[in-house]
C-alpha positions as CSV (number, residue, x, y, z in Angstrom):
1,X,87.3,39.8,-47.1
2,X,86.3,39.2,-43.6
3,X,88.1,36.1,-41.6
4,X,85.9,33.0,-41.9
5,X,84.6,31.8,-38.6
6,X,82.3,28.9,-38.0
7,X,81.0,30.0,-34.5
8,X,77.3,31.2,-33.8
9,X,73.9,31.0,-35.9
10,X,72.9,33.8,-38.2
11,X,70.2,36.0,-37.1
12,X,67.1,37.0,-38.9
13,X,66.7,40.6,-39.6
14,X,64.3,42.8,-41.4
15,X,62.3,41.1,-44.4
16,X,63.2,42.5,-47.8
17,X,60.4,42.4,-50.5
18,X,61.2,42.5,-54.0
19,X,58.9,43.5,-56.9
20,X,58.4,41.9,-59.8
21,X,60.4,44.1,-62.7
22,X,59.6,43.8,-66.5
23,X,62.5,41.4,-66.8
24,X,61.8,39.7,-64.0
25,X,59.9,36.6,-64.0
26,X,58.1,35.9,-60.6
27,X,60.1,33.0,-59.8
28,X,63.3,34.7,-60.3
29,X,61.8,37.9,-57.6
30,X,61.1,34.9,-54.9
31,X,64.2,33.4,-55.6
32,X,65.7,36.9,-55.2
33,X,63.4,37.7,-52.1
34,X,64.5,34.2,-50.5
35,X,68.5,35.6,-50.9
36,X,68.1,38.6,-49.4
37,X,65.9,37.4,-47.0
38,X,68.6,34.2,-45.8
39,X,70.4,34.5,-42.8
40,X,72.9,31.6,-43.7
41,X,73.3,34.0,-47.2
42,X,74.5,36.9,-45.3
43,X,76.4,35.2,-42.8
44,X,78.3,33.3,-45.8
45,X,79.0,36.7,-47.5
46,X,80.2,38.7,-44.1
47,X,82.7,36.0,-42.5
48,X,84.2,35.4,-46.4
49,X,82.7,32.0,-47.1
50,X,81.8,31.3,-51.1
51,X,78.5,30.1,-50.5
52,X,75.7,29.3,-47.2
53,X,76.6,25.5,-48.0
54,X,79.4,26.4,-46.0
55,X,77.4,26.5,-43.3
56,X,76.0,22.9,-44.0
57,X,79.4,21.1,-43.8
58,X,80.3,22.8,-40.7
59,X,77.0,21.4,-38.6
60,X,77.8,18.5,-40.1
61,X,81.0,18.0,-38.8
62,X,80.5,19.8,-35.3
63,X,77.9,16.9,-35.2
64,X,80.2,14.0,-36.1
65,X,83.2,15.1,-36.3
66,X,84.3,14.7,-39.8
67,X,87.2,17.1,-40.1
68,X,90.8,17.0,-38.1
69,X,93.7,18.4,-38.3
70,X,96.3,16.2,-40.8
71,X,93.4,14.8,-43.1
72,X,93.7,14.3,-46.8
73,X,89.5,14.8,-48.3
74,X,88.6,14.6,-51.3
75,X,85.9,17.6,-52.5
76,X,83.4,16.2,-55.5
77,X,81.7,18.7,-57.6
78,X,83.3,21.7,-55.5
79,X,82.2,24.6,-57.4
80,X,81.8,27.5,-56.0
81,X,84.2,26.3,-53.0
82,X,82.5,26.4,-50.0
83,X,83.1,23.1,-48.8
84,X,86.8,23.3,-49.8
85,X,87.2,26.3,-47.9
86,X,86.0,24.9,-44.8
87,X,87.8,21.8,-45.3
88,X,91.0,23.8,-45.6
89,X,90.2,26.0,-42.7
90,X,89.5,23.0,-40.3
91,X,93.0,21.9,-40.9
92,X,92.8,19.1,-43.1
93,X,96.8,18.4,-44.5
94,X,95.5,18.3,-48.3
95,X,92.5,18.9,-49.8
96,X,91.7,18.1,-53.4
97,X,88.6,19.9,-54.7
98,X,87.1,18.3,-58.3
99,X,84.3,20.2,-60.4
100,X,83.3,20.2,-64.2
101,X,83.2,24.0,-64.0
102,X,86.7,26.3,-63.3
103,X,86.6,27.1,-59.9
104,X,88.8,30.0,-58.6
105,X,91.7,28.7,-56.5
106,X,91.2,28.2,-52.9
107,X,94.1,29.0,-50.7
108,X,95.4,26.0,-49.2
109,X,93.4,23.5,-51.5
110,X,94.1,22.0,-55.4
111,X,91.1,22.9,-57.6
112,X,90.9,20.6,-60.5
113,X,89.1,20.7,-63.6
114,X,87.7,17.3,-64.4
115,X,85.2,14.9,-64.4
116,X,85.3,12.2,-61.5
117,X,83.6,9.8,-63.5
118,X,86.7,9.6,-66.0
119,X,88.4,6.4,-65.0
120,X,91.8,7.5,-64.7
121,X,90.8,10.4,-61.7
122,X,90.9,8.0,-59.2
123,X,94.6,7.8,-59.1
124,X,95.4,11.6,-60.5
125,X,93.5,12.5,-57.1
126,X,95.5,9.7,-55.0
127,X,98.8,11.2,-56.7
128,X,97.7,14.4,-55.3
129,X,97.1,13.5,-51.9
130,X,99.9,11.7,-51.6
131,X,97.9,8.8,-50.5
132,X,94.1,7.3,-50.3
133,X,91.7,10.4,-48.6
134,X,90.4,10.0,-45.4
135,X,87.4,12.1,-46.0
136,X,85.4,12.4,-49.5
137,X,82.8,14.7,-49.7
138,X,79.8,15.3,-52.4
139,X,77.3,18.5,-52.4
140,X,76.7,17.5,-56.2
141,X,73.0,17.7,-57.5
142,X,72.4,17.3,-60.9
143,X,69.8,20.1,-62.8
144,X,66.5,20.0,-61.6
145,X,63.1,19.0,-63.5
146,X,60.9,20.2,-61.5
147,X,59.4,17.0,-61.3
148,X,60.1,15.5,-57.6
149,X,59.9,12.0,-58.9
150,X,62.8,12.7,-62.1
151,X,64.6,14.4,-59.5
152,X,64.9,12.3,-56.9
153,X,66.0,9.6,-59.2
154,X,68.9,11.3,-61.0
155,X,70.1,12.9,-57.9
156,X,70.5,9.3,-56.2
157,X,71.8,8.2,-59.6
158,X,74.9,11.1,-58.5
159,X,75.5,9.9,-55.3
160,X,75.9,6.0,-56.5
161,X,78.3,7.3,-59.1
162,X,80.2,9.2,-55.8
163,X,80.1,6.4,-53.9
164,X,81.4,4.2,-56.2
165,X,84.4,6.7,-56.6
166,X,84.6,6.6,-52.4
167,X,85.1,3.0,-52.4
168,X,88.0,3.3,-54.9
169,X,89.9,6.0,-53.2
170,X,89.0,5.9,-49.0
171,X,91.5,4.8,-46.7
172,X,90.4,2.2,-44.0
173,X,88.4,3.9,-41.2
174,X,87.1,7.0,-43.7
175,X,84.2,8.9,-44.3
176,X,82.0,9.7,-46.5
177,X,79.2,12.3,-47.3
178,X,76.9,12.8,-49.8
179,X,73.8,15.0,-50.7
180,X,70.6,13.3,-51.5
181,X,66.8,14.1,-51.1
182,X,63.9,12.5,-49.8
183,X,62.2,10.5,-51.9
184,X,61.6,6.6,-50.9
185,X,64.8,5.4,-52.8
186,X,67.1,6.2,-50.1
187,X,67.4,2.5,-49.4
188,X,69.0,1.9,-52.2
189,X,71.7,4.0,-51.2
190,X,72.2,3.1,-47.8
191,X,72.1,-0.6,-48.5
192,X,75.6,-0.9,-50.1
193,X,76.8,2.0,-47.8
194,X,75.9,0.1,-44.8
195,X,78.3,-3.0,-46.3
196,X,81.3,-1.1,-46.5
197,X,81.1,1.3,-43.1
198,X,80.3,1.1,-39.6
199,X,77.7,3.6,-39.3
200,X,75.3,5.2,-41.7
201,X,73.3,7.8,-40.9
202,X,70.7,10.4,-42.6
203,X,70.7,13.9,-41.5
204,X,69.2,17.2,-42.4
205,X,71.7,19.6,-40.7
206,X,69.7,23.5,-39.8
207,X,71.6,25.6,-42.6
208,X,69.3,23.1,-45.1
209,X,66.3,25.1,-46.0
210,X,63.5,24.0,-44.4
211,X,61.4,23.7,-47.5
212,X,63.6,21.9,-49.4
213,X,63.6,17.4,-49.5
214,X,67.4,17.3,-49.2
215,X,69.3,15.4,-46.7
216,X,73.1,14.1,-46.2
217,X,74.2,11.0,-45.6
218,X,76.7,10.3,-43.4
219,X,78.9,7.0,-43.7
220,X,81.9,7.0,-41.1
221,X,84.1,4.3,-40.6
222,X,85.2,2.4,-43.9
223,X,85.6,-0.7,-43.5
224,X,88.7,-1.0,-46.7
């Protein structure tokens, strides 16, 4: 596996066209089409990363600075592992990734199986950090609908359930992130967010599709 690096933005090459096979449906040969096609795909697979959401989390935290050397973060819903891995490789001291689904073990990081939701995982986490985290971190989206409106209102429904968790679990002065979409119920969110930390900010960071309504919000700063 190639070294993972977090330098440079992929190039587009050649467009790959798929046809529609017997089996395949034609959402599943655009969805195939869009793969082949992504830049932030290929890039994942040649420096080593698990997934282009890599990709996300590191313009994220070149922008703000989220991840340091000694931190202790906190990874919600962290299947495949991307996140984790870049967490790890950034230099963060422990890293403690949580997902409903096994997820292979990434060097340098604790992959549990379990459900953040269960009351007691607040403090099985803290025992594994050694401490309160400095950083939690949610790419979590619940199935889609299809319908925008359904959508949007369970994924914000996730990310009040992982904030809720943050507040239980962040040290004074940490961060948080979270992935929501657009919708008109972000206020919601940021309302309570904007209590407990100094800054809040929405932010759509370039390895995010450009046809897709998600964003990430950013809350640095806890206030404890």
């Amino acid at each position: 596996m190639a070294k993972p690096t977090s330098s440079g933005s992929p190039n587009r090459g050649l467009t790959i066209n798929v046809k529609t096979a017997k089996k395949r449906s034609l959402a599943s040969a655009v969805w195939l089409k869009r793969q082949l096609n992504d830049p932030y795909v290929a890039a994942a697979k040649a420096q080593g990363w698990r997934s282009r959401a890599a990709f996300k989390l590191i313009e994220l935290d070149e922008r703000f600075k989220l991840l340091d050397l000694g931190l202790r973060i906190v990874d919600l819903g962290a299947a495949p592992g991307g996140w984790t891995q870049v967490a790890v490789h950034r230099g963060a001291a422990k890293v403690i990734g949580l997902d409903l689904l096994h997820v292979d073990p990434v060097p340098g990081a604790t992959m549990l199986q379990g459900d953040f939701n269960d009351p007691a995982m607040p403090a099985i986490l803290m025992e594994h950090l050694g401490g309160k985290a400095d950083l939690v971190m949610s790419d979590m989206a619940p199935n889609t609908t299809g319908h925008a409106a359904t959508d949007h209102i369970r994924i914000v429904a996730l990310a009040e359930l992982a904030i809720h968790f943050a507040l239980q679990v962040l040290a004074p002065k940490g961060a948080f992130i979270a992935k929501v979409f657009q919708g008109g119920a972000e206020k919601q969110l940021l309302d309570p967010l904007k209590q407990h930390f100094t800054t809040v900010r929405h932010v759509k960071p370039p390895a995010s599709r450009k046809e897709s309504s998600e964003l990430y919000v950013v809350a640095q700063g806890f206030r404890g």
